[in-house]
C-alpha positions as a Markdown table, in Angstrom:
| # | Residue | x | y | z |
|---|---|---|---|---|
| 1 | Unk | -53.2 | 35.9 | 5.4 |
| 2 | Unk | -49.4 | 34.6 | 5.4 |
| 3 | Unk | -50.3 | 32.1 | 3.2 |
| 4 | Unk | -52.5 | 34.0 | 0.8 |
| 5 | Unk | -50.0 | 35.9 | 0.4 |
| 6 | Unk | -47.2 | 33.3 | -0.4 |
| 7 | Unk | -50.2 | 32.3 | -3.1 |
| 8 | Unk | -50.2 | 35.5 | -4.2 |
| 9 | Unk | -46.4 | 36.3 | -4.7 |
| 10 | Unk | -46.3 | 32.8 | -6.7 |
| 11 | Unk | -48.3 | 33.5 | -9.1 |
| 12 | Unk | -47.4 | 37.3 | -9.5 |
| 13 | Unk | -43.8 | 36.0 | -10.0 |
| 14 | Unk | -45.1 | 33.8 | -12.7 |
| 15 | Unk | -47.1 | 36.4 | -14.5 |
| 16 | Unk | -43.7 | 38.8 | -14.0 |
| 17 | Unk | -41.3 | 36.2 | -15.6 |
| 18 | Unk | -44.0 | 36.4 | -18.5 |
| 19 | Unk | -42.8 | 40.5 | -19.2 |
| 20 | Unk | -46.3 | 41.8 | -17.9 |
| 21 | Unk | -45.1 | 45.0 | -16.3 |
| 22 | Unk | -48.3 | 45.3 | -14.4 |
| 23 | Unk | -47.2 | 42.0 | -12.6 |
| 24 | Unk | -43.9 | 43.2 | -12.4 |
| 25 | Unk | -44.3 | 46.8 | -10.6 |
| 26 | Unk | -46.5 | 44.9 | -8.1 |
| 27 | Unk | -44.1 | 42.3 | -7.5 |
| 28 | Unk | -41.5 | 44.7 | -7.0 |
| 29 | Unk | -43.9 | 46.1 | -4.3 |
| 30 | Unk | -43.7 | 42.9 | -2.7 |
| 31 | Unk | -40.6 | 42.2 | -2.8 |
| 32 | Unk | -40.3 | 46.1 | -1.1 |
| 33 | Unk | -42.5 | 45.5 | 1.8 |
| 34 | Unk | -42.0 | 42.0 | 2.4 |
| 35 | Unk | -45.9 | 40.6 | 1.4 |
| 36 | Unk | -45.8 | 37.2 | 0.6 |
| 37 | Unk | -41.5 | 36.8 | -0.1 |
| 38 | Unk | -38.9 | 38.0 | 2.0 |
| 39 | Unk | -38.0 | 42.2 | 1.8 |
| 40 | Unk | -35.4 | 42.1 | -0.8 |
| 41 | Unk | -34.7 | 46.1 | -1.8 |
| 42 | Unk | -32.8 | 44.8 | -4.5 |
| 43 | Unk | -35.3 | 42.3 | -6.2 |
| 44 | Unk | -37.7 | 45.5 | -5.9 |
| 45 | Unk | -35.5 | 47.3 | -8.2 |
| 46 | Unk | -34.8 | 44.5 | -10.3 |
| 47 | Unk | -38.8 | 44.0 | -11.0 |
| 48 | Unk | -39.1 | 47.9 | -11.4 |
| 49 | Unk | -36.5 | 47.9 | -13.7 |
| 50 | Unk | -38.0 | 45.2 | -16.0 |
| 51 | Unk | -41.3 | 46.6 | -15.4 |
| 52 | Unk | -40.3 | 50.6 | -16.4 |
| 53 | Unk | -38.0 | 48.6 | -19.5 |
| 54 | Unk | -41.3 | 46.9 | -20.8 |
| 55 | Unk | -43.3 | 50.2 | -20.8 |
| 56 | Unk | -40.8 | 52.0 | -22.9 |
| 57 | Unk | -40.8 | 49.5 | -25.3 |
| 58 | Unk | -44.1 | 49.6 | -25.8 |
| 59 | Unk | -45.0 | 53.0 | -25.3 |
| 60 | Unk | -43.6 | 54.0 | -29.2 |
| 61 | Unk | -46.4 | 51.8 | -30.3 |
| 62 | Unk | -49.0 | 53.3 | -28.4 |
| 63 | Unk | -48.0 | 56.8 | -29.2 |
| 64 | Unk | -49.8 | 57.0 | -32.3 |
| 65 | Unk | -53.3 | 56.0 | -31.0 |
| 66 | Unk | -53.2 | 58.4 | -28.1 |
């Protein structure tokens, strides 16, 4: 499982460095427990941050169609 989850965290990392928030607020989970990378509490809020910033950007363009 250890190095699934390295697998995993690499690729999530890429798809979050890409702006996707969903790939972001799961990294931040990573980075939170400690699944795949090292716990880092403040790489958790860094990826949440990015993650909740994306959303608001996008969420004015949504607002219409909802």
């Amino acid at each position: 499982m250890p190095a699934e989850a390295d697998q995993a965290a690499f690729w999530i990392t890429k798809a979050a460095e890409q702006n996707l928030p969903n790939a972001q607020l799961f990294l931040s989970g990573m980075y939170e427990a400690g699944i795949g990378v090292p716990k880092d509490h403040e790489k958790a809020k860094y990826w949440s941050g990015k993650a909740d910033n994306a959303i608001k950007d996008v969420l004015p363009l949504l607002m219409p169609t909802l």
